[in-house]
DOTORDREN-563102 format. One record per residue (C-alpha): residue in three letters; chain; x, y, z. Coordinates in steps of 0.2 Angstrom, whole numbers. Layout:
N
> ALA_A_X_Y_Z
...
end
This chain:
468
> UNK_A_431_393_196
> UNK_A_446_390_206
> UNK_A_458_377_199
> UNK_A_460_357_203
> UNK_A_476_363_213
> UNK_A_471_378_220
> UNK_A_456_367_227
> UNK_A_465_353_234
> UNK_A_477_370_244
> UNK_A_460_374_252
> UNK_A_454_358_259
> UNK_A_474_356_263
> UNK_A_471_373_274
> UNK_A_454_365_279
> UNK_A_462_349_286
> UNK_A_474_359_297
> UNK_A_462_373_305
> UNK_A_447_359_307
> UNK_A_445_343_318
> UNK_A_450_330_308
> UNK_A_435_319_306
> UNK_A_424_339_301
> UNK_A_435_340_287
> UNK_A_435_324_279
> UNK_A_414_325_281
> UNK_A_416_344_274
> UNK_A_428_340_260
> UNK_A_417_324_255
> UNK_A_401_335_253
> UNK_A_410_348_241
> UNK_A_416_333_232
> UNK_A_402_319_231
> UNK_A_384_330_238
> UNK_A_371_333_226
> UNK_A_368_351_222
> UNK_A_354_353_233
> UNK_A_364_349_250
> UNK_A_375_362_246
> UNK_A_363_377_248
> UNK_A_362_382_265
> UNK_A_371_371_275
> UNK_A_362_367_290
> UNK_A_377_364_302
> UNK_A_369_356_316
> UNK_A_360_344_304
> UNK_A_376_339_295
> UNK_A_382_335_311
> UNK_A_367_325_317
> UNK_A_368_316_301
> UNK_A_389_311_301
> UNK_A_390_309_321
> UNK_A_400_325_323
> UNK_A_402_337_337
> UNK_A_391_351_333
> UNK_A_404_363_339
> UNK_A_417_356_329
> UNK_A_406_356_315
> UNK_A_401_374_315
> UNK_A_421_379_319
> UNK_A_424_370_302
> UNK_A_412_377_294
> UNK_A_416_395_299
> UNK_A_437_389_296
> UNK_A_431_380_278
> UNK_A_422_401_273
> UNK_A_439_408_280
> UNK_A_447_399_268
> UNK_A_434_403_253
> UNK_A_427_386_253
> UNK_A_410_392_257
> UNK_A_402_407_261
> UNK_A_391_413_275
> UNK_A_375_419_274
> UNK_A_363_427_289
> UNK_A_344_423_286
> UNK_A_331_432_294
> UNK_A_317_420_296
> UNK_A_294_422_299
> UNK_A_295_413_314
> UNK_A_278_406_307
> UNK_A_281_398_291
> UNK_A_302_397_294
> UNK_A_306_406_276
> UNK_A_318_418_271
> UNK_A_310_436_272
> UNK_A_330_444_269
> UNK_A_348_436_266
> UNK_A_364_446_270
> UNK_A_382_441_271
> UNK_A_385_451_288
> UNK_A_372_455_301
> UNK_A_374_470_298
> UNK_A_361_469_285
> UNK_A_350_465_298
> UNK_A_341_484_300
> UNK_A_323_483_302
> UNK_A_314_487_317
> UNK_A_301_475_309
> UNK_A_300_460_295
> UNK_A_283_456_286
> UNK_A_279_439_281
> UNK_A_264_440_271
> UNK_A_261_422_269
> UNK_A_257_422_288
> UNK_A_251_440_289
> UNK_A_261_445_301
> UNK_A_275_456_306
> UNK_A_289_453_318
> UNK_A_304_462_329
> UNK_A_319_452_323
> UNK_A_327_442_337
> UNK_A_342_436_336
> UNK_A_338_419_344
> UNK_A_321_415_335
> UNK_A_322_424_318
> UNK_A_340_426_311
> UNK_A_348_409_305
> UNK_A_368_406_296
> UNK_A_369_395_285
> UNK_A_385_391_271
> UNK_A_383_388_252
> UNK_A_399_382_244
> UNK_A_405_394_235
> UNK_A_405_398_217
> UNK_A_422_398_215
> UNK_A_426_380_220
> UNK_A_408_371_214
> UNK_A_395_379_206
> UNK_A_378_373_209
> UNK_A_360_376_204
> UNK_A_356_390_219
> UNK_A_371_399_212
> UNK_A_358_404_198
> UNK_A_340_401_208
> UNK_A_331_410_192
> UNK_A_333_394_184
> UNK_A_326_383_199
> UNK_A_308_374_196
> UNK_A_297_380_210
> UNK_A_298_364_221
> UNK_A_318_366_221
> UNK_A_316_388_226
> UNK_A_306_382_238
> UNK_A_316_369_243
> UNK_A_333_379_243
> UNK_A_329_398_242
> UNK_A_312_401_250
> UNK_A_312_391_268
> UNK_A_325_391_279
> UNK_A_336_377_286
> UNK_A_325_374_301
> UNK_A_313_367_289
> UNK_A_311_349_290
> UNK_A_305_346_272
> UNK_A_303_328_267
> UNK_A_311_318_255
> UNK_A_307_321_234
> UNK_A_293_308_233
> UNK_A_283_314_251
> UNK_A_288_333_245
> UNK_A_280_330_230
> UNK_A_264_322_234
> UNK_A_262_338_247
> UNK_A_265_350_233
> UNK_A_251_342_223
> UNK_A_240_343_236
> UNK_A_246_362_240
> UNK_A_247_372_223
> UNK_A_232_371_212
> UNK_A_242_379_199
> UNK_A_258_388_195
> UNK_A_266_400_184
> UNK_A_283_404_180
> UNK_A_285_423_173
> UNK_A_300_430_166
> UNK_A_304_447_170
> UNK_A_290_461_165
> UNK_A_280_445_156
> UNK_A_258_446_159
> UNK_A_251_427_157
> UNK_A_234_423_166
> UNK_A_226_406_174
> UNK_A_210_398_175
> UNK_A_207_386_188
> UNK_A_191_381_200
> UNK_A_191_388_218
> UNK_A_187_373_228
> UNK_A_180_378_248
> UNK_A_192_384_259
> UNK_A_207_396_262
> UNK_A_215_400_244
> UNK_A_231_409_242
> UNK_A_238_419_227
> UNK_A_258_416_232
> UNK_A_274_421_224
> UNK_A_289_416_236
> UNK_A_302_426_224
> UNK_A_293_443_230
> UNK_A_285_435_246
> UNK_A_267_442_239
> UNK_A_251_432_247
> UNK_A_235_437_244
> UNK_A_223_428_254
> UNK_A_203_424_248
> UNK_A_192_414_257
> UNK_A_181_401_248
> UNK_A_164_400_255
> UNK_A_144_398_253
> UNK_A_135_393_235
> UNK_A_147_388_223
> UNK_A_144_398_206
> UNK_A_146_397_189
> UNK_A_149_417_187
> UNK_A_169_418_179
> UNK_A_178_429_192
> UNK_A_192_440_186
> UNK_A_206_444_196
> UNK_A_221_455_192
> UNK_A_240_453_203
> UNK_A_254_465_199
> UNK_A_270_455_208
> UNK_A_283_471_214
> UNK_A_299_468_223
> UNK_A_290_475_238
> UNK_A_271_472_237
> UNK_A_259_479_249
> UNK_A_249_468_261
> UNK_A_232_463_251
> UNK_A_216_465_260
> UNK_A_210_447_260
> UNK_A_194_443_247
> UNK_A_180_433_248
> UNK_A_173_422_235
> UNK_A_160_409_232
> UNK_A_167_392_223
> UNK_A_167_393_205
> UNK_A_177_397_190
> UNK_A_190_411_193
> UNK_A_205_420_180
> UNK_A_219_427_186
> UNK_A_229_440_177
> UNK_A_247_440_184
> UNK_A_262_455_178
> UNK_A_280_453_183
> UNK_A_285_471_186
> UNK_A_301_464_193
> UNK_A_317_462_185
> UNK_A_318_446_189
> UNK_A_308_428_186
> UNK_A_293_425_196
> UNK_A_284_409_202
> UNK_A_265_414_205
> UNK_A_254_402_212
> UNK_A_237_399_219
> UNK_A_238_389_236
> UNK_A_228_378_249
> UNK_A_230_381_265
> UNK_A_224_364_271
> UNK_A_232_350_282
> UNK_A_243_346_272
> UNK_A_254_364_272
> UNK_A_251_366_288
> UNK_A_259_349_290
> UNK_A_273_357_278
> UNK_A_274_372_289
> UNK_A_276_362_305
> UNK_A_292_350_302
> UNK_A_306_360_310
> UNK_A_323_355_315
> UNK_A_338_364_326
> UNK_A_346_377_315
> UNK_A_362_386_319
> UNK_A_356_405_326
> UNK_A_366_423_326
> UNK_A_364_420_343
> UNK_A_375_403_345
> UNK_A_386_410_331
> UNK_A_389_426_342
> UNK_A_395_414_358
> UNK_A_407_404_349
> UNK_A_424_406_352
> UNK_A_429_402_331
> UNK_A_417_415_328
> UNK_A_424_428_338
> UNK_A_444_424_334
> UNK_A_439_426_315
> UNK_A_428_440_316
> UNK_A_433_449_330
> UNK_A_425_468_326
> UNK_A_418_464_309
> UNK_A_399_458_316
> UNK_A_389_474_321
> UNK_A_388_490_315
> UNK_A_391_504_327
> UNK_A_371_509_327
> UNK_A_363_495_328
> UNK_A_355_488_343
> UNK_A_350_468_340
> UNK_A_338_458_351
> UNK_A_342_441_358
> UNK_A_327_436_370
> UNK_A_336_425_381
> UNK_A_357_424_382
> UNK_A_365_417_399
> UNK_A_379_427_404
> UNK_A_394_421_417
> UNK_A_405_434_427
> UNK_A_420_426_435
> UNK_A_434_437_447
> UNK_A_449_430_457
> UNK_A_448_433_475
> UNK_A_464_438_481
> UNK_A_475_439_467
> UNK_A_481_454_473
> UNK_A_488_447_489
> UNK_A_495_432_476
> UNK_A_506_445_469
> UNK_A_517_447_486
> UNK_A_516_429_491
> UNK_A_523_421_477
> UNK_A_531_437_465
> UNK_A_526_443_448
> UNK_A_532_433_438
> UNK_A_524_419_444
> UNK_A_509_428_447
> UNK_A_509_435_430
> UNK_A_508_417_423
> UNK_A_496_409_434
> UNK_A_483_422_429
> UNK_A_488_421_413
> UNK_A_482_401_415
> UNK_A_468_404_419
> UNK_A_463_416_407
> UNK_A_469_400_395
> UNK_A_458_389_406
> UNK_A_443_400_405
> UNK_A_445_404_386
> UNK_A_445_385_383
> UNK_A_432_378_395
> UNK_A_419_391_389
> UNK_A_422_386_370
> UNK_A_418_368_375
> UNK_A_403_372_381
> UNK_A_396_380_366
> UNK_A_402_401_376
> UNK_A_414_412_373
> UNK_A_422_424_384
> UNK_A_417_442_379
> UNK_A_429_454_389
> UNK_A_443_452_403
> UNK_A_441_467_414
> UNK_A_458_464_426
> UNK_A_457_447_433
> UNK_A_439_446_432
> UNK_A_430_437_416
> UNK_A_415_440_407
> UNK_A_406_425_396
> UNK_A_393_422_387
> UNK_A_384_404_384
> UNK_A_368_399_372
> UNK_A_358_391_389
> UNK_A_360_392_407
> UNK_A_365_372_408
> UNK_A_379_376_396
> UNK_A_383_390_408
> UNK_A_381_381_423
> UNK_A_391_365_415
> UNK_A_406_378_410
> UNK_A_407_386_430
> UNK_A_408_368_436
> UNK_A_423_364_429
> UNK_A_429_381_432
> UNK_A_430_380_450
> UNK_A_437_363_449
> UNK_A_451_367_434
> UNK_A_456_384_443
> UNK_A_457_375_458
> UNK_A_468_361_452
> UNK_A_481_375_444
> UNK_A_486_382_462
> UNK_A_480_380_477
> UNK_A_481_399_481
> UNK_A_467_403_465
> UNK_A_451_404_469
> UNK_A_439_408_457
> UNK_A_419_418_461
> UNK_A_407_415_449
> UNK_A_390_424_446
> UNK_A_377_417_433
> UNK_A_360_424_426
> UNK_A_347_421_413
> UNK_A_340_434_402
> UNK_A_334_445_387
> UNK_A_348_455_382
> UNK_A_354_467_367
> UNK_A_369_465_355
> UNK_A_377_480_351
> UNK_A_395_487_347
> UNK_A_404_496_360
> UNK_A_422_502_360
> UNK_A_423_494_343
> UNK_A_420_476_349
> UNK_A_404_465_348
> UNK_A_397_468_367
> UNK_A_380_464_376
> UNK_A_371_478_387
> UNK_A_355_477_396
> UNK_A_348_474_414
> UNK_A_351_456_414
> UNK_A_370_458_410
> UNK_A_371_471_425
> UNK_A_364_458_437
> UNK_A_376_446_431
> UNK_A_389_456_437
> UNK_A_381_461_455
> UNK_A_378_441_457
> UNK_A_398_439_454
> UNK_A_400_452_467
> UNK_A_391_443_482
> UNK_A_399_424_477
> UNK_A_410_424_493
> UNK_A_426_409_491
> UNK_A_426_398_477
> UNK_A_407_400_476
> UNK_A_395_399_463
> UNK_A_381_408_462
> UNK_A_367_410_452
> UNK_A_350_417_451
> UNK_A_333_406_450
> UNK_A_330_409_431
> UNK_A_347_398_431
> UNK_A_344_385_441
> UNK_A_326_381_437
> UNK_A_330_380_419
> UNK_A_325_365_415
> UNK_A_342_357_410
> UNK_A_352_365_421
> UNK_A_343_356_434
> UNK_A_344_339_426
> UNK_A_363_343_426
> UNK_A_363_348_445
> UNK_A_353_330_449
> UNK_A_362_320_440
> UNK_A_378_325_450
> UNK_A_367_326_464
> UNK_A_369_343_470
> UNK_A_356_354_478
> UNK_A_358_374_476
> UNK_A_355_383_493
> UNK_A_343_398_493
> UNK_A_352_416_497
> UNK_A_343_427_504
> UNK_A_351_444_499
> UNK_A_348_459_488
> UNK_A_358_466_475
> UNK_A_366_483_476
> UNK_A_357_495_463
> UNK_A_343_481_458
> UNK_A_326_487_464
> UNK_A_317_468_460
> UNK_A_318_456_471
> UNK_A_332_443_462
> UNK_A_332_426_469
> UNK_A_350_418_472
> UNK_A_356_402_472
> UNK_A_375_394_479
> UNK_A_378_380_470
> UNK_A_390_369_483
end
């Protein structure tokens, strides 16, 4: 562990890279938090809880595992019961055209919007806590802090605990390569046989004559199990013969899947995704390449791109020079780099004078343009900025080694910025009916017009939308 000193120098680094009031509610959790609250860090929780920015909190958050306060993880997430199928410290790690979760019996395309989560645990070397070790965790604690991810609302200890009487019949803890057995009653119902340290489910349902026959059944826990075809049984007397072939301590249990896990199941809260992680500006400036491998090709299902251009800045040049030419573009790069990071984007690429952002929703997109025109307005009369804005699914990839996006929704993004005619925003219906987005264009009482045009090299009919 690092030293009382060599502590203090990180926070003292902390305090000068974060806002002020993220890095005293940062600094105070290392300090004071129980154990627990320092396992995954839920950023936009923490923010929730202390009043904070969410922005700000996940820039300090991502400043405070710079400076080796915490470290970053990458979850990928069963949409269905929110826990952990695979960790990784980069999303590179995330390589599989498909995650199975067998507690839900289902498998799923990992999406980058849905399914993979980032959390921070503090690291090692400045606290050590109990998940640092999560073999010596009872099972309500590995559930707790290594099984479900962040977007899991789980109640407090004396609710949790009531629920996870009502939940597991019966639990076992297995060292590595151990056998032991249980005897136990099948009541009517679902019944699961669950470890969440292998992610092993095997599912029997309970029914007709209950039976005093003693069933046997025998449950080999591997790192990788295979999915079990479900059993049948009649209520009655079963044993169940476990063996750890793992290297590592086990947690088998037998499970109801009544009301009250899938009241467990359902309490969900806003976690921080790879997909608002890779539109923040932080992100980006501490990353830069380091995100995606070259190969790999990641789904988002819905990211809302922004394309901006300068008309006429090539007749600026002659009116007013180079020079100061030069440093009015260079403005509203700055402009454009700082309005987009307050509204949760980032700016991907500049091609020329034109500008390519991404943002996590269409109002936050639509929010950013508006006070684009306006700012790039107010810096000389002679800049007018067009903007084009669309909605859509998208893939994240890595091209001329930096993290890019490519797909049909970014293309019409860019054709929409080539029809905005002076100082005109445009952007196409999946934008503007988003819900938000049009609470945002009500409440400053503006009504987008309908465009009836096409877009050059887009065979569907794209409907547009000038935002006056």
């Amino acid at each position: 562990m690092t030293s009382s000193a060599e502590t203090e120098a990180l926070f003292a680094g902390l305090r000068e890279s974060a806002a002020p009031a993220v890095a005293g509610a940062i600094e105070a959790l290392v300090r004071d938090a129980p154990d627990r609250d320092l396992c995954r860090v839920n950023a936009l929780s923490f923010a929730g809880t202390h009043g904070l920015d969410p922005e700000q909190v996940i820039a300090g958050f991502l400043h405070a595992t710079r400076l080796g306060l915490f470290e970053l993880a990458w979850n990928v997430l069963c949409p269905g019961c929110g826990g952990v199928l695979e960790t990784g410290t980069s999303l590179k790690s995330v390589r599989r055209a498909e995650y199975a979760c067998q507690l839900c019996a289902a498998g799923y395309e990992p999406t980058l919007d849905e399914m993979v989560e980032v959390t921070f645990t503090v690291s090692a070397q400045v606290r050590r806590v109990a998940a640092h070790e999560p073999q010596t965790l009872p099972v309500g604690e590995y559930l707790r802090q290594v099984f479900f991810g962040s977007g899991v609302a789980l109640p407090d200890d004396a609710t949790f605990a009531q629920m996870f009487e009502e939940i597991v019949l019966d639990t076992l803890e297995l060292a590595p390569h151990e056998r032991a057995s249980m005897s136990l009653q099948l009541p009517p119902g679902f019944v699961i046989v669950f470890d969440p340290v292998v992610h092993l489910a095997q599912f029997i349902e309970v029914k007709g004559e209950p039976t005093r026959e003693r069933r046997a059944l025998t449950v080999v826990l591997e790192r990788e199990p295979p999915a079990a075809t479900p059993l049948a049984m009649a209520p009655g007397p079963l044993r169940i013969a476990f063996e750890n072939a793992t290297d590592t301590r086990s947690l088998p249990g037998v499970w109801f899947a009544g009301d009250a896990l899938h009241d467990l199941l359902a309490r969900r809260r806003p976690f921080v995704t790879a997909k608002r992680l890779l539109t923040n500006q932080t992100f980006r400036d501490i990353y830069r390449t380091d995100t995606l491998a070259i190969d790999q090709r990641l789904k988002i299902t819905s990211l809302t791109f922004l394309f901006s251009d300068l008309k006429g800045s090539t007749e600026l040049y002659d009116r007013v020079g180079d020079l100061v030419a030069y440093d009015l573009v260079r403005e509203h790069f700055r402009v454009m780099h700082e309005i987009a990071a307050a509204e949760a984007g980032v700016v991907i690429k500049t091609i020329g004078d034109a500008v390519m952002a991404t943002f996590p929703s269409a109002d936050r997109a639509l929010a950013a343009a508006l006070r684009m025109r306006e700012a790039i307005g107010d810096l000389h009369r002679e800049l007018v900025l067009k903007i084009g804005i669309h909605e859509g699914p998208c893939l994240a990839v890595m091209l001329n080694e930096r993290q890019d996006y490519f797909g049909q929704t970014v293309n019409i993004a860019s054709r929409v910025q080539g029809l905005a005619e002076s100082r005109a925003i445009l952007a196409t219906g999946q934008v503007v009916g988003h819900a938000d987005a049009s609470r945002l264009l009500a409440a400053r009482g503006i009504t987008p017009l309908p465009r009836d045009q096409g877009l050059r090299g887009i065979a569907e009919r794209v409907p547009l939308f000038e935002i006056p």
